[in-house]
C-alpha positions in Angstrom: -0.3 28.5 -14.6 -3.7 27.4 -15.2 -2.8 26.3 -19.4 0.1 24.6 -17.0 -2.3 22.6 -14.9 -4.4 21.9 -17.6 -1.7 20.4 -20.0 -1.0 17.7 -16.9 -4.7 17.0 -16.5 -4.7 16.4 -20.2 -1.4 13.9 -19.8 -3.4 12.2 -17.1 -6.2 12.0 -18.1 -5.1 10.7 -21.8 -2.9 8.2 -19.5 -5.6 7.0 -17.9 -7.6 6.1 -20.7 -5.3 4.2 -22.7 -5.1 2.1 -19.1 -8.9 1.5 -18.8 -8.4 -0.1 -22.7 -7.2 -2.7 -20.5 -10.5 -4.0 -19.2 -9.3 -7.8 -17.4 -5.8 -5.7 -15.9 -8.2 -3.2 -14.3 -10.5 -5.8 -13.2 -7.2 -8.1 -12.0 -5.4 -5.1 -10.4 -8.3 -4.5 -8.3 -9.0 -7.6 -7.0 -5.4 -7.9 -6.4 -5.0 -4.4 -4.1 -8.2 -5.8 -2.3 -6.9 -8.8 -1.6 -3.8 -7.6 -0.1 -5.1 -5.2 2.3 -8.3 -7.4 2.8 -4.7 -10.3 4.0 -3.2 -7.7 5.8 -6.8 -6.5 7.9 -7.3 -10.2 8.9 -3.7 -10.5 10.1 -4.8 -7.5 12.6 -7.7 -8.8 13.2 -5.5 -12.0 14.6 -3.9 -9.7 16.6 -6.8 -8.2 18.3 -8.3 -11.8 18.9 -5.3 -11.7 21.4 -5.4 -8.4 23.0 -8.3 -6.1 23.7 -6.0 -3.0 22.6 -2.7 -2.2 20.7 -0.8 0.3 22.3 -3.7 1.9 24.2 -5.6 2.1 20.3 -9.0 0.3 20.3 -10.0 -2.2 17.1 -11.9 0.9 15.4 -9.1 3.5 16.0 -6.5 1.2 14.6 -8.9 0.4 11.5 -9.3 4.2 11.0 -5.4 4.0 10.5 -5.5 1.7 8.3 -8.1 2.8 6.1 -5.9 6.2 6.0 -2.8 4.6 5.3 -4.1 2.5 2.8 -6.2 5.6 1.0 -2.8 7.6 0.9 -1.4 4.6 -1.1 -4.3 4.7 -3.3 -3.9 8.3 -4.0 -0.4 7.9 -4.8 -0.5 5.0 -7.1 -3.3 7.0 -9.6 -2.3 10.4 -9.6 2.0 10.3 -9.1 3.0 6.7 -9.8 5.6 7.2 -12.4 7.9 8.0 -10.6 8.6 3.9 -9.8 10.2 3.5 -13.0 13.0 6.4 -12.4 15.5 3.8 -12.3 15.1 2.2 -15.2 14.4 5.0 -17.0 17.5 6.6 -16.0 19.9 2.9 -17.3 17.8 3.2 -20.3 18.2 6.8 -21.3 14.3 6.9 -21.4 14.4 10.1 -19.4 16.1 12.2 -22.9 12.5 12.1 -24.1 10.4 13.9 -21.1 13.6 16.4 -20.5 12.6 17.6 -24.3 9.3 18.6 -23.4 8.7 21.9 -22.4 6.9 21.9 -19.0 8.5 21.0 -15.7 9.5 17.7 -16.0 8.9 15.8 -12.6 4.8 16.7 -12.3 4.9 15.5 -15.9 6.2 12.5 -15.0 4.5 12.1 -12.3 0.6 12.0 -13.8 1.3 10.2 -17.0 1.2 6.5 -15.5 -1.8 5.9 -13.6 -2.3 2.7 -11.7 -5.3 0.9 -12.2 -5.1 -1.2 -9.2 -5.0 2.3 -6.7 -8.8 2.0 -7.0 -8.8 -1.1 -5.3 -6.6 1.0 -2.6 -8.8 3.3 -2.6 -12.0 1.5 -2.0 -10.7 -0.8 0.5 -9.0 2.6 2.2 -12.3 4.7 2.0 -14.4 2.0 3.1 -12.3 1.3 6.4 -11.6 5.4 7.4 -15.7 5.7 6.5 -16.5 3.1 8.7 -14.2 3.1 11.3 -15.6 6.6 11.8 -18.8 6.0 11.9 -18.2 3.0 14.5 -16.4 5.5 16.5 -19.0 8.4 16.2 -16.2 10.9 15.5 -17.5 14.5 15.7 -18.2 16.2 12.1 -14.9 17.7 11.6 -13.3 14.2 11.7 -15.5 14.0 8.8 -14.6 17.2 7.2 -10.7 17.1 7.4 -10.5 13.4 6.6 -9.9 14.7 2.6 -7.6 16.8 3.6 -5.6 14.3 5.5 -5.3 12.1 2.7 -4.3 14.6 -0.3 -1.6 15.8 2.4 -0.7 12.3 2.5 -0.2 11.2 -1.0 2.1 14.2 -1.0 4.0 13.4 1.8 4.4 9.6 0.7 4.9 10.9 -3.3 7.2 13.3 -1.8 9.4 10.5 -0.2 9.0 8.0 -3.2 10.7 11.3 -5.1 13.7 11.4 -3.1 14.7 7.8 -2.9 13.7 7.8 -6.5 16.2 11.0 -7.2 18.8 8.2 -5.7 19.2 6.7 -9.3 20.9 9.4 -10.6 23.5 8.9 -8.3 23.4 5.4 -8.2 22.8 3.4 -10.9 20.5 0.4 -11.2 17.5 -0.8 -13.2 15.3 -2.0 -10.4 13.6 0.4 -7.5 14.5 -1.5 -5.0 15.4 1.7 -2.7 11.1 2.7 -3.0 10.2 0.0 -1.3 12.2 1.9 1.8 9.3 4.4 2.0 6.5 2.2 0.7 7.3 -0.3 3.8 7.5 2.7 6.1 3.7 3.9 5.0 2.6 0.3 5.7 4.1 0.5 9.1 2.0 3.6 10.2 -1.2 1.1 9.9 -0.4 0.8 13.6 -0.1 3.2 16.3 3.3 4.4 16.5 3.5 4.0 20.3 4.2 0.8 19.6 7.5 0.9 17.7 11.3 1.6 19.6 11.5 5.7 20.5 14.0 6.3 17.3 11.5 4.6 15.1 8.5 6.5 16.0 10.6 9.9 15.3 11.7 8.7 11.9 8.3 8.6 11.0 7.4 12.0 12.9 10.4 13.7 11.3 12.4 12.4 8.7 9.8 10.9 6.9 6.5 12.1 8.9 4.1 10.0 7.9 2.5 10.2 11.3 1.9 14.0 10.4 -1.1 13.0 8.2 -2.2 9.6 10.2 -1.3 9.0 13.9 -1.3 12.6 15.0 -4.3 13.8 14.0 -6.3 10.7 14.3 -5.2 10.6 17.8 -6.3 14.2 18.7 -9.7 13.8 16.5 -9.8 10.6 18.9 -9.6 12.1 21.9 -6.2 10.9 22.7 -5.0 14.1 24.4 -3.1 15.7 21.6 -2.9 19.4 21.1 -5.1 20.6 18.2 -2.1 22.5 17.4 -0.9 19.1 15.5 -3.5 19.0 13.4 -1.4 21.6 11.1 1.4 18.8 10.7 0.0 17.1 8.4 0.0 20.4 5.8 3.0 21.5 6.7 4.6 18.8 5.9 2.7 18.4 2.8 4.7 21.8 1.8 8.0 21.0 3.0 8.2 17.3 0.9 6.5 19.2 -1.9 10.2 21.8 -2.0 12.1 18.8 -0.5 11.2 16.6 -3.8 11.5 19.1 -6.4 15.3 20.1 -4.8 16.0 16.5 -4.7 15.0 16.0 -8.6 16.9 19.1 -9.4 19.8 17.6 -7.9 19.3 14.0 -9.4 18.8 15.9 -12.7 22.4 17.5 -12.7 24.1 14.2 -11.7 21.9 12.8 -15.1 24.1 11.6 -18.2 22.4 10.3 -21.1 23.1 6.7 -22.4 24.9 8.3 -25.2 22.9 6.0 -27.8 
């Protein structure tokens, strides 16, 4: 296990060097990220100039959710972000290569395509949960189990970009389309979910739970009387898309027919 793990962080790490050769696209990509979230923080922002509260969630709170939403991303897009070229991979025949290689194919693909602009992601992220705490003089386990809340969430999200992505097997097409269904439904937890119609707040609960890792236990670290109990959502659901997205793969790998070529 550990020569295992240390063959990936070799990968990654090898990965992410041959990226940084690339000083202006790491400089570009993370002015770019910042710029994006920094459009998207101003366009709440708007929204608060209007209303004193958004579904009974204060300015700070709703930063705080933001910041986490936008750290998962960041997490995501530098440690798992291969998996957005599945599809192509898949038309191409790309994927006879990596299936010759012998460790477990889908963590290997995973770490070996790092994303500059994540750190832009993660500043911006980091900078807003950090902050937004501090505004809100959140009690020092908010502190504490704000790491864990992200890690579980870049699983959760990576977990969900896995299934769709396990789609291509099945359905064939050189674009990835079909991720931006789970990358659209991170950016929506930026906002309280009591906001959204009854069955979209339990598709995010339970069929993709991305309010395991963000609304839940911000709103019980918030004092939004929540049971504590929920803060072991965000874990657990960490696990269950960890199994969920290696079955899926598993079963995207069987349907898998090489180009022939």
């Amino acid at each position: 296990m550990r020569a295992t793990l240390e063959l990936y962080w070799q990968a990654f790490s090898a990965a992410l060097q041959a990226k940084f050769e690339y000083r202006v696209d790491f400089f570009l990509g993370v002015v770019t990220s910042c710029m994006l979230q920094s459009a998207a923080l101003a366009f709440l922002f708007v929204v608060f100039h209007q209303t004193p509260a958004l579904g009974g969630w204060s300015p700070e709170q709703v930063v705080l959710l933001f910041g986490v939403a936008a750290t998962t991303l960041g997490v995501s897009e530098l440690f798992f972000n291969h998996i957005w070229m599945v599809p192509y991979y898949v038309v191409m025949g790309e994927l006879d290569r990596l299936l010759t290689y012998p460790v477990r194919s889908l963590p290997f693909l995973l770490v070996t395509r790092p994303e500059l602009h994540a750190f832009g992601n993660l500043t911006m992220g980091l900078a807003l949960s950090i902050g937004a705490l501090y505004k809100l003089q959140a009690p020092w386990f908010a502190w504490v189990l704000l790491p864990m809340l992200v890690l579980c969430g870049g699983i959760v999200y990576t977990g969900a970009l896995v299934i769709f992505g396990s789609l291509s097997f099945k359905f064939l097409g050189p674009t990835a389309m079909h991720l931006m269904i789970p990358h659209s439904l991170l950016q929506a937890t930026r906002y309280p979910l009591g906001i959204y119609p009854g069955w979209f707040q339990y598709s995010l609960m339970i069929l993709v739970p991305y309010g395991a890792f963000n609304y839940l236990p911000a709103g019980f670290l918030l004092g939004k009387a929540l049971s504590p109990w929920l803060m072991l959502a965000a874990p657990t659901a960490a696990v269950v898309f960890l199994f969920a997205a290696q079955k899926t793969w598993d079963w995207g790998l069987s349907k898998y027919e090489s180009t022939g070529s």
